[in-house]
DRENTOR-438723 format. One record per residue (C-alpha): x, y, z; residue in one letter. Coordinates in nm, 4 decimals. Example, Ala and Ser with C-alpha at 12.3 -4.5 7.8 and 13.67 -1.06 7.14 Angstrom:
# DRENTOR-438723
> u; v; w; rest
> 1.2300; -0.4500; 0.7800; A
> 1.3670; -0.1060; 0.7140; S
This chain:
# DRENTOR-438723
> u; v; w; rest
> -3.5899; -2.2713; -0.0898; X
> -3.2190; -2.3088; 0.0427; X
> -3.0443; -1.9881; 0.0266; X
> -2.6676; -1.9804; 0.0320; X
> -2.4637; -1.6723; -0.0215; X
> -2.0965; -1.5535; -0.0197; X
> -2.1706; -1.2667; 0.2013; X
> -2.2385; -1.2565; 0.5557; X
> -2.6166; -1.1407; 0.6669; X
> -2.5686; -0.7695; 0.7935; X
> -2.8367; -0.6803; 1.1216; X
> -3.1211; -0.4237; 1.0500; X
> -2.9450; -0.1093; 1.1907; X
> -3.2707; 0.0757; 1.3060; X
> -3.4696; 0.1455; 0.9758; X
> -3.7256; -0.1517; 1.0349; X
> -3.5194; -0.4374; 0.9524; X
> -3.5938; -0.4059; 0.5684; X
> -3.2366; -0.2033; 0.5777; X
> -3.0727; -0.5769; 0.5450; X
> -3.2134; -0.6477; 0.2232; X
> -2.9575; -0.3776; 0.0869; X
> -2.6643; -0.4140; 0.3417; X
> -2.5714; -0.7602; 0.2374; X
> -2.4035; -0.6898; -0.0057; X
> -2.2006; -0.4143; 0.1237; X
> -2.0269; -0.6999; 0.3347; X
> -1.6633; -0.7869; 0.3056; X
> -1.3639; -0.6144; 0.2120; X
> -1.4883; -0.4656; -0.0902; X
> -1.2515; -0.1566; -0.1226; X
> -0.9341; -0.4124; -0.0189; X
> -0.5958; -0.2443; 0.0661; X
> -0.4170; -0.1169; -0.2282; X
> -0.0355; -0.0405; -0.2661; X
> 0.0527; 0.3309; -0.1610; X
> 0.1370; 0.4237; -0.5160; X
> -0.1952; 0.3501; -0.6519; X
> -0.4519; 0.5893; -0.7249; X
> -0.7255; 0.4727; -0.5080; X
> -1.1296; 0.5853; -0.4689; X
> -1.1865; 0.8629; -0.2611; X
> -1.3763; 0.7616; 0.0756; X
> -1.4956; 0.3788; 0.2026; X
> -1.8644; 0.3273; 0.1003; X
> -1.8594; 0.0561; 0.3817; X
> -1.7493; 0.2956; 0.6448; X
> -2.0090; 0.5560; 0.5226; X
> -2.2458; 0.3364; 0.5529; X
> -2.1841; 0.2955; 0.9031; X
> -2.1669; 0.6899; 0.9685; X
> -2.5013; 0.7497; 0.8007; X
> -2.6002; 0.5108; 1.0317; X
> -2.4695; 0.6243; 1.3566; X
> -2.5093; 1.0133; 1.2989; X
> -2.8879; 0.9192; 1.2171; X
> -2.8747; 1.0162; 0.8564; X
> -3.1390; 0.7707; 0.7658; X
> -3.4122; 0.9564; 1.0127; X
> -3.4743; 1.1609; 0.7181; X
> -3.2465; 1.0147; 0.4286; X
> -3.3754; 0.6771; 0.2601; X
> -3.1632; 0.4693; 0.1103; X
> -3.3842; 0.2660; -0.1771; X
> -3.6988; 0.3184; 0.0156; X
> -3.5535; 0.2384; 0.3323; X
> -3.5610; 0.5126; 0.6136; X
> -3.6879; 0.8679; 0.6539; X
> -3.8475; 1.0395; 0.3477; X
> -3.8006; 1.4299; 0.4768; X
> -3.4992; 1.4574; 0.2341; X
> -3.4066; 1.2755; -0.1090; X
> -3.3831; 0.8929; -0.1279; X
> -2.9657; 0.8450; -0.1557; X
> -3.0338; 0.5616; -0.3890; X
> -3.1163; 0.7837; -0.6835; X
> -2.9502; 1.1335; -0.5519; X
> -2.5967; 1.0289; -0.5760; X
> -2.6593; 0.8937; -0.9310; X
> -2.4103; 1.0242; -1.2026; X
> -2.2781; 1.2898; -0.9876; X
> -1.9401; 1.3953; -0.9400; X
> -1.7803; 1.4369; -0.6144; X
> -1.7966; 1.8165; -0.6626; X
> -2.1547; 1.7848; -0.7549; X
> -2.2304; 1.6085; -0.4483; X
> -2.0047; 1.8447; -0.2508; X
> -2.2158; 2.1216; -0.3656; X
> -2.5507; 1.9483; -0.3160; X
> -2.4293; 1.8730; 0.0501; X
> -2.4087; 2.2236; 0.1126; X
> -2.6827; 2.3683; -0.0755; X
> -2.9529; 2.1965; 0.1151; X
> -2.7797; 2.2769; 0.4694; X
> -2.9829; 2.5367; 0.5769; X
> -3.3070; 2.2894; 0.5742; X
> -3.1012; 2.0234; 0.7408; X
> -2.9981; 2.2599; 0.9994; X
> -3.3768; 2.3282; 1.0595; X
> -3.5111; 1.9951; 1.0587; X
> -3.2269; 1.9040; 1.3419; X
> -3.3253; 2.1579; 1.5321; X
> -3.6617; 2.1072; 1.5227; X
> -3.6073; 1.7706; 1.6576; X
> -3.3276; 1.8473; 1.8942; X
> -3.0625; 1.6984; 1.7236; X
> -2.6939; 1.7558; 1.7459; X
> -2.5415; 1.8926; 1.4571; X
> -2.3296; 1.6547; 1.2804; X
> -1.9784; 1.6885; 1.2562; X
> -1.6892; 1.4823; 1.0141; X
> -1.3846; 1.4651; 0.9701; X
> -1.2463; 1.5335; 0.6118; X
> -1.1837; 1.0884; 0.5666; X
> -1.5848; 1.0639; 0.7255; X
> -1.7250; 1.2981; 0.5090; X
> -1.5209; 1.1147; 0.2278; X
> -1.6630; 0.8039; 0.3283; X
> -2.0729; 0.9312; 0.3650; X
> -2.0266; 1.1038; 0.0015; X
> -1.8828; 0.7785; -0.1079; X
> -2.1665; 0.5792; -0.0048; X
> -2.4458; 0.8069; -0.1479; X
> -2.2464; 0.7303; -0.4894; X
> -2.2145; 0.3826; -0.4291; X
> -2.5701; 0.2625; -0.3177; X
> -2.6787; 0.3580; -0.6662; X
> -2.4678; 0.0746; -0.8299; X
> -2.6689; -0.2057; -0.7085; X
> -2.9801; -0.1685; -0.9730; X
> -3.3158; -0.2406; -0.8506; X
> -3.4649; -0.5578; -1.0201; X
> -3.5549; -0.6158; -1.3474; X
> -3.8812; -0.6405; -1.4926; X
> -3.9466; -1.0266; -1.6504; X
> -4.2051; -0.9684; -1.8123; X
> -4.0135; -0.7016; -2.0083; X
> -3.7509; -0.9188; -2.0016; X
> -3.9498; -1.2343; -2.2276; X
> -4.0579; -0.9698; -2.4706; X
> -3.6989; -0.9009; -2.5213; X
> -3.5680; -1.2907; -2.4765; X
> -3.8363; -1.3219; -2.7668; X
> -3.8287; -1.0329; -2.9683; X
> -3.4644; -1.0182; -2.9904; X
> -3.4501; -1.3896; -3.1255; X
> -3.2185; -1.4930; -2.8279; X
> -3.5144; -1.7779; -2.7888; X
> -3.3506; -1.9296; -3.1657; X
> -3.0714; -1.9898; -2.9929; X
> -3.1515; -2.0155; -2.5796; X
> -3.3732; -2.1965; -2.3300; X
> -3.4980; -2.0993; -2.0476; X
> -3.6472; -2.2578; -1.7566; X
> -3.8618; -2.6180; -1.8656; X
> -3.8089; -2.5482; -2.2212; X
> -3.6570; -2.8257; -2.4325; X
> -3.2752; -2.7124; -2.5151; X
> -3.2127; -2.9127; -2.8003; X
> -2.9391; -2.9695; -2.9851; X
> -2.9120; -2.6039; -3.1360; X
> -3.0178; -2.4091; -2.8406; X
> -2.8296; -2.3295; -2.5223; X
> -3.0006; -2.3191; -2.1785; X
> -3.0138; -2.0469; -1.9755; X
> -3.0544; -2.1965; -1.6330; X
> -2.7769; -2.1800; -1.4785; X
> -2.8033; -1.7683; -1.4391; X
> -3.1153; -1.8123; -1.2063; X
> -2.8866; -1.8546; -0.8834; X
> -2.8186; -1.4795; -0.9587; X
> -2.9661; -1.1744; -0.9036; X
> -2.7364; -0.9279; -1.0620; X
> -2.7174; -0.9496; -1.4588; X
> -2.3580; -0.9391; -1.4006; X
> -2.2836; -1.2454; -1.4695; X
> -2.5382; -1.2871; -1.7555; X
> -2.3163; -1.0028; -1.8786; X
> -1.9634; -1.1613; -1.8330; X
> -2.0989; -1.4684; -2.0138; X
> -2.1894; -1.2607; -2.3049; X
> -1.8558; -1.0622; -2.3496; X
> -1.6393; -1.4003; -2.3200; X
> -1.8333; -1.5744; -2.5833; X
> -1.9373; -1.2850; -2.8054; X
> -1.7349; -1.4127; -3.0846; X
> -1.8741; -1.6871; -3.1033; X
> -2.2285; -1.5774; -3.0775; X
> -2.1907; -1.3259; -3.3661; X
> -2.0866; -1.6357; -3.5946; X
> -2.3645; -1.8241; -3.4926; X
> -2.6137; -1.5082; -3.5582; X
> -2.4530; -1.4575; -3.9032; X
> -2.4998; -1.8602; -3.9695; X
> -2.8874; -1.8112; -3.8960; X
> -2.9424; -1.4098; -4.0392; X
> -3.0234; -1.3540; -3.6707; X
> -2.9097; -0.9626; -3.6687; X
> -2.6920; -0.8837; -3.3634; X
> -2.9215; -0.7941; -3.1130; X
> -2.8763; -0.4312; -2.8956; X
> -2.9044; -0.3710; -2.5252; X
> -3.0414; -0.0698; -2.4079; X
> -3.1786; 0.0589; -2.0817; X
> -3.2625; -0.1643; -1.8426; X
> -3.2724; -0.5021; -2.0702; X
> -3.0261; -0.6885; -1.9604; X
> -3.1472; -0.6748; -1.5867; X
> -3.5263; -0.7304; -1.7290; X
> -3.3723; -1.0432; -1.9052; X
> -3.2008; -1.1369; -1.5941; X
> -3.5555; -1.0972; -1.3904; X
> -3.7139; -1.3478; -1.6756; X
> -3.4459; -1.6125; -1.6245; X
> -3.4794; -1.5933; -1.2792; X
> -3.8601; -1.6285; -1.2779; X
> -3.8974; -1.9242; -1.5333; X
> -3.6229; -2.0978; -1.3381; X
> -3.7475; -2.4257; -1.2241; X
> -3.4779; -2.5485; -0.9821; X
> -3.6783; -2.6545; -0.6680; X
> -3.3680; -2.6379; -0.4665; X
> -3.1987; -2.2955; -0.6140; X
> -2.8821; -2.1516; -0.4577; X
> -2.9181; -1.7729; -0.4498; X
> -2.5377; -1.6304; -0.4876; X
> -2.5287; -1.2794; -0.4169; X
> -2.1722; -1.1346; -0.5550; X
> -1.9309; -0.9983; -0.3180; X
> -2.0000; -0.6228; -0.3375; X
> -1.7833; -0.4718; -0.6744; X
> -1.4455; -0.3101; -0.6429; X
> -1.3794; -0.0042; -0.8371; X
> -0.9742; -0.0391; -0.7088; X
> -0.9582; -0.4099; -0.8082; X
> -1.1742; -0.2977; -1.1614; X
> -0.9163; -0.0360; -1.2231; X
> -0.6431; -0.3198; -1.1949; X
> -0.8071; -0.5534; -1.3988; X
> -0.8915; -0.2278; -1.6955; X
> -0.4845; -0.2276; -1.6622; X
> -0.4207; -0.5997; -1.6857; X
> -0.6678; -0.6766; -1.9499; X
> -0.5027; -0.4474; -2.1962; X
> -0.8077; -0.1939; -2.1969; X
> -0.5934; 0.0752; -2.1150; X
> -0.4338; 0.0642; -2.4291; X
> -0.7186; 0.2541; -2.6020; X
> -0.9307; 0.4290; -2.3215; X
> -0.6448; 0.5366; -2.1895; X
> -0.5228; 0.4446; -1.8253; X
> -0.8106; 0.6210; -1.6793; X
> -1.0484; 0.5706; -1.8866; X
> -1.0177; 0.9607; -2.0505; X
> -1.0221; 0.7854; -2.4348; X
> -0.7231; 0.8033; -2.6898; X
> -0.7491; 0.7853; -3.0672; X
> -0.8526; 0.4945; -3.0354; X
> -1.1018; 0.4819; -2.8094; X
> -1.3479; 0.7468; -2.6575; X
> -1.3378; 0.9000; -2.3155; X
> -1.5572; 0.6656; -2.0963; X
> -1.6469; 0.8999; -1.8141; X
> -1.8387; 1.1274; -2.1012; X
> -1.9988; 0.8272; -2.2465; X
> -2.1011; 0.6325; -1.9259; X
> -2.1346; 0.9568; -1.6748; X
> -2.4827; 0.8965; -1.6335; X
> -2.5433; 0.5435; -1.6679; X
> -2.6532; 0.2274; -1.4496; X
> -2.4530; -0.0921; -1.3779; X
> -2.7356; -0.2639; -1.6170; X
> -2.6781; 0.0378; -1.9221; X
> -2.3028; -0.0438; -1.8818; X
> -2.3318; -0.3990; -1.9336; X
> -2.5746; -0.3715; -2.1934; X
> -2.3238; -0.0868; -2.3579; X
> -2.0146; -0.3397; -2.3243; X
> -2.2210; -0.5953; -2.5642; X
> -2.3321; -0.3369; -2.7871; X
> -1.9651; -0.2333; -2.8586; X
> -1.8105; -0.5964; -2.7979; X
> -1.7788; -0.6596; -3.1900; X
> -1.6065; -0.2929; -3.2972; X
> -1.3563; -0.3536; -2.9629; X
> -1.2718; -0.6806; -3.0221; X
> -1.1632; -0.6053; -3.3822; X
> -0.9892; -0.2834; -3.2816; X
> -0.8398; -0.4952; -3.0070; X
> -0.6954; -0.7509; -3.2923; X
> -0.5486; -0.5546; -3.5507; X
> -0.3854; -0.3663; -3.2502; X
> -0.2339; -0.7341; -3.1660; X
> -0.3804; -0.6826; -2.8343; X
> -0.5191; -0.9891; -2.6794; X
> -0.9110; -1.0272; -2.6378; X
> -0.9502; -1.0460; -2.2588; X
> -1.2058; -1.2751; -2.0730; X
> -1.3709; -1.2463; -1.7239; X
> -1.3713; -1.4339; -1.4487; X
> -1.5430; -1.4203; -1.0771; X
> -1.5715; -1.0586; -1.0221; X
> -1.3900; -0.9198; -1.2918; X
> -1.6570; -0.7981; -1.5029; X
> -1.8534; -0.6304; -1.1834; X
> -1.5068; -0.4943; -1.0938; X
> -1.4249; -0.3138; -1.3871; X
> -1.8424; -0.2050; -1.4716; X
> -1.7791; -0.0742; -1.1215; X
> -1.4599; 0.1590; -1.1865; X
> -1.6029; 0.2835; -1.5581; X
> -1.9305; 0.4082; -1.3108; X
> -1.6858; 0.5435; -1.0814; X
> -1.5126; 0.7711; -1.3276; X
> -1.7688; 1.0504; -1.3311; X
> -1.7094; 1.0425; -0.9216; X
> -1.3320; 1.1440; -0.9238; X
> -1.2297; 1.4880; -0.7887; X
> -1.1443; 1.7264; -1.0954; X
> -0.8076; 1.9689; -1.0140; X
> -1.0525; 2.3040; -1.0565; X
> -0.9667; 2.5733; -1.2088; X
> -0.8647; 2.8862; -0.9540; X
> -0.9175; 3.1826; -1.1949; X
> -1.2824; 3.0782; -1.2031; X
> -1.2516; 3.0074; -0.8345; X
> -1.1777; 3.3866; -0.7893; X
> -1.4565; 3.4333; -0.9234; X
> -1.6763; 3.2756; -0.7453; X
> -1.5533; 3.3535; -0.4130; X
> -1.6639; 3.7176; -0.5042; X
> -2.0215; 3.6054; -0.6815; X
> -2.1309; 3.3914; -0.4099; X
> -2.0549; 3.6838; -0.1040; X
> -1.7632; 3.4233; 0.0854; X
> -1.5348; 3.7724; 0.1229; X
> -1.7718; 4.0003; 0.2427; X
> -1.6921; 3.7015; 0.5623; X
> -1.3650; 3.5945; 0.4814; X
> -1.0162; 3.7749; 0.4125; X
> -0.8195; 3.6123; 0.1256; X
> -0.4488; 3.6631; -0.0034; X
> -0.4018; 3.9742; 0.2261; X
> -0.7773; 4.1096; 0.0359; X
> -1.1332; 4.1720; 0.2213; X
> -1.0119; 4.1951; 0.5527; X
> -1.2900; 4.0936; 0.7693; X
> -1.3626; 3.9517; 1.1702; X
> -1.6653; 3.7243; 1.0545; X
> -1.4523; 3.4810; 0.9019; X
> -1.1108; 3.3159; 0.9278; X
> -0.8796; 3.4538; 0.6714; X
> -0.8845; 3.1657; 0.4483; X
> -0.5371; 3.2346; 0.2863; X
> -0.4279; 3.1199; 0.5723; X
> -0.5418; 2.7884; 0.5460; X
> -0.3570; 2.4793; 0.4383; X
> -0.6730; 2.2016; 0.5060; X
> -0.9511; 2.3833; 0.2734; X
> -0.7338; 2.3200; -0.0784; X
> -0.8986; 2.0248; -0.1580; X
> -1.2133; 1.9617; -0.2157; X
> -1.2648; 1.7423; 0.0350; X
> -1.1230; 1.9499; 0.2642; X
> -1.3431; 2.2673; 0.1847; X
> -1.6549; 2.0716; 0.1818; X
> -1.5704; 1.8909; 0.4971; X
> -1.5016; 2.2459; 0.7185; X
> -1.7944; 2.3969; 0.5584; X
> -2.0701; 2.1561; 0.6640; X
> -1.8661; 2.1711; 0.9880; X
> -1.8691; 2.5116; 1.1126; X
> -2.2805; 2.5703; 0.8663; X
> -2.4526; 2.6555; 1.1543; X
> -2.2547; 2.9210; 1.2891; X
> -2.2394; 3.0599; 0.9301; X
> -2.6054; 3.0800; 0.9173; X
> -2.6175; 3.2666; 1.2143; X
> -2.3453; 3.4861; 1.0996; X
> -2.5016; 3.5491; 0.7612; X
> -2.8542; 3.6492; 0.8755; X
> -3.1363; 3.7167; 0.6874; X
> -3.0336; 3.9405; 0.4639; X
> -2.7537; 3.7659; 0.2819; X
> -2.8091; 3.4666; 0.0651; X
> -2.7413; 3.1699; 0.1068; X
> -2.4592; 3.0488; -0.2111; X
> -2.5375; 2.7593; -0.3493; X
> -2.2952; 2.5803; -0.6161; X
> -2.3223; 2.3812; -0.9006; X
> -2.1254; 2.1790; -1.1011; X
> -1.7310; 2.1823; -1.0283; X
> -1.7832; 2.5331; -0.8885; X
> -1.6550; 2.3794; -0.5074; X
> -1.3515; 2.2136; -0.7727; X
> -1.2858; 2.5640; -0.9060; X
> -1.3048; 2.7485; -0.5203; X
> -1.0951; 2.4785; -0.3766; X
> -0.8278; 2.5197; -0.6139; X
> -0.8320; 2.8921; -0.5939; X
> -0.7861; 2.8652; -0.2285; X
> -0.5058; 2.6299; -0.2830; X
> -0.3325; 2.8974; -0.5579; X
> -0.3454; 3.1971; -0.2610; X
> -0.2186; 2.9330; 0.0467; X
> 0.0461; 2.8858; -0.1531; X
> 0.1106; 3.2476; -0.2515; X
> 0.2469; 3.5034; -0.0084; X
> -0.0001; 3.7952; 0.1302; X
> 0.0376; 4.1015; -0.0414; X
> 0.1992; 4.4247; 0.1533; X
């Protein structure tokens, strides 16, 4: 079979070679410079990748199967999780990452506030490339949801009433099976009505089982495999803007009268359940879209990938916190029986953290305390707890350590 791609072949880096399978298509520029006034993604995926590499993450981190198994496969952990979430979960399971490295004689690894960015990134990203679909789900669907009355697929005869198919087996990702079916889904719900074909649903998986069945009946001898250039949640952001979808979900996607907020609806969805969720609500947006006057947009290239991968990227941005319940928790979870704050708990475990201008983000929190976790855990002993957080909670204690930075100590 002669392969040809648009993305260059990356090395195995040290997990058996089967690493490469993945790493293609993490080639390129996918996060591309943006202009300075643009709100841009939080940490490079691409650079991650290269620092879970070369601070030997993967020795007991997998990544779709592929590298150690002592802690959770990043493929499916970063899934649907906020960047406090996965914050939080960084820290909650240091003390057993601290053992294991010592155990093995590791150094402990240390990040700067853009690396850490970049490694949390990359957890989140992995999980937007969906594993395969199954074809022979997909045929039951192809069948069952009449798409044969009006498709072919591999050797079948088109005929004059039905389309073929073929042309989508040079892909793996139902991407583009996807794009195809937004820019002409006007035209397939007339044909539909003209037979009493009902409009058919995707759920779940479907469209990337569908995908898997095109791709197996395919009968090209001489196929050319394109794998996409990897998606770009900062180019899909631009394209939401262009394309007029801000105008009812809102310019990040947080909903309007019009339109629902998209990071509640898609938070925990695949690239495969977006797609499928962008046909299921093509009709109802695309008449919204024309009594609004507002021009039906269509997708080319990358666009559709793009802009699937910004809507999964919404449930990843940093929230602002809240700092009252920040207070809160830095009491509940023992941080000022070790730390002084706002002139309060004086104490010589801890730096006073009022102090402290780099810890008010999130990123910047999270990022000094995986740092300095080992000495903590020798500070804290036995007999205190280790906190663990959930949700925004690292949100909410970032911003309330922002609030008394900014606040002068009290006499």
């Amino acid at each position: 079979m002669n392969q040809r791609c648009n993305s260059l072949w990356l090395p195995p880096l040290g997990v058996g070679g089967s690493f490469a399978l993945l790493l293609i298509l993490f080639t390129g520029q996918a996060f591309a410079q943006t202009e300075a006034t643009e709100k841009v993604l939080p940490g490079n995926p691409l650079d991650g990748r290269r620092l879970f590499v070369e601070h030997g993450c993967y020795r007991c981190h997998a990544v779709w199967g592929n590298g150690g198994t002592l802690g959770p496969d990043f493929a499916t952990a970063g899934a649907g999780h906020s960047l406090a979430e996965l914050a939080g979960t960084f820290w909650n399971h240091t003390p057993s990452v601290i053992e294991a490295n010592h155990e093995r004689g590791l150094e402990w690894p240390v990040f700067t506030e853009t690396e850490l960015a970049n490694v949390i990134s990359y957890i989140y990203y992995v999980k937007l490339f969906d594993e395969p679909g199954d074809p022979e789900l997909g045929e039951q669907w192809f069948v069952g949801k009449q798409c044969v009355r009006c498709h072919s697929v591999g050797d079948d005869s088109p005929g004059p009433d039905r389309v073929p198919l073929n042309e989508f087996d040079r892909y793996l990702s139902p991407v583009m099976l996807a794009e195809e079916m937004w820019n002409h889904g006007s035209r397939m719900r007339t044909r539909q009505a003209e037979m009493e074909i009902p409009t058919p649903s995707i759920t779940g998986r479907e469209i990337a089982d569908l995908q898997a069945f095109i791709r197996q009946s395919s009968t090209a001898r001489e196929r050319e495999i394109e794998l996409l250039a990897p998606p770009d949640p900062n180019a899909g952001r631009r394209s939401f803007t262009s394309k007029g979808c801000v105008r009812c979900h809102g310019s990040d996607g947080r909903g309007s009268r019009f339109a629902p907020d998209l990071q509640e609806v898609l938070q925990t969805l695949t690239v495969s359940e977006i797609a499928g969720e962008l046909w299921n609500h093509s009709a109802k947006m695309t008449s919204t879209m024309r009594q609004r006057g507002i021009q039906i947009p269509r997708f080319d290239g990358s666009e559709m990938a793009d802009v699937i991968a910004f809507l999964y990227y919404l449930r990843f941005f940093e929230t602002s916190g809240d700092a009252s319940r920040g207070e809160q928790i830095f009491d509940s979870k023992g941080c000022s029986s070790c730390h002084a704050h706002a002139g309060r708990y004086p104490s010589s475990a801890g730096p006073d953290l009022g102090q402290s201008t780099s810890i008010g983000t999130l990123l910047g929190l999270a990022t000094a305390m995986w740092n300095h976790a080992p000495a903590m855990q020798n500070l804290s002993g036995e007999d205190v707890e280790w906190p663990r957080f959930q949700g925004d909670e690292m949100s909410d204690l970032a911003a309330y350590l922002r609030s008394i930075a900014a606040t002068p100590p009290k006499p």
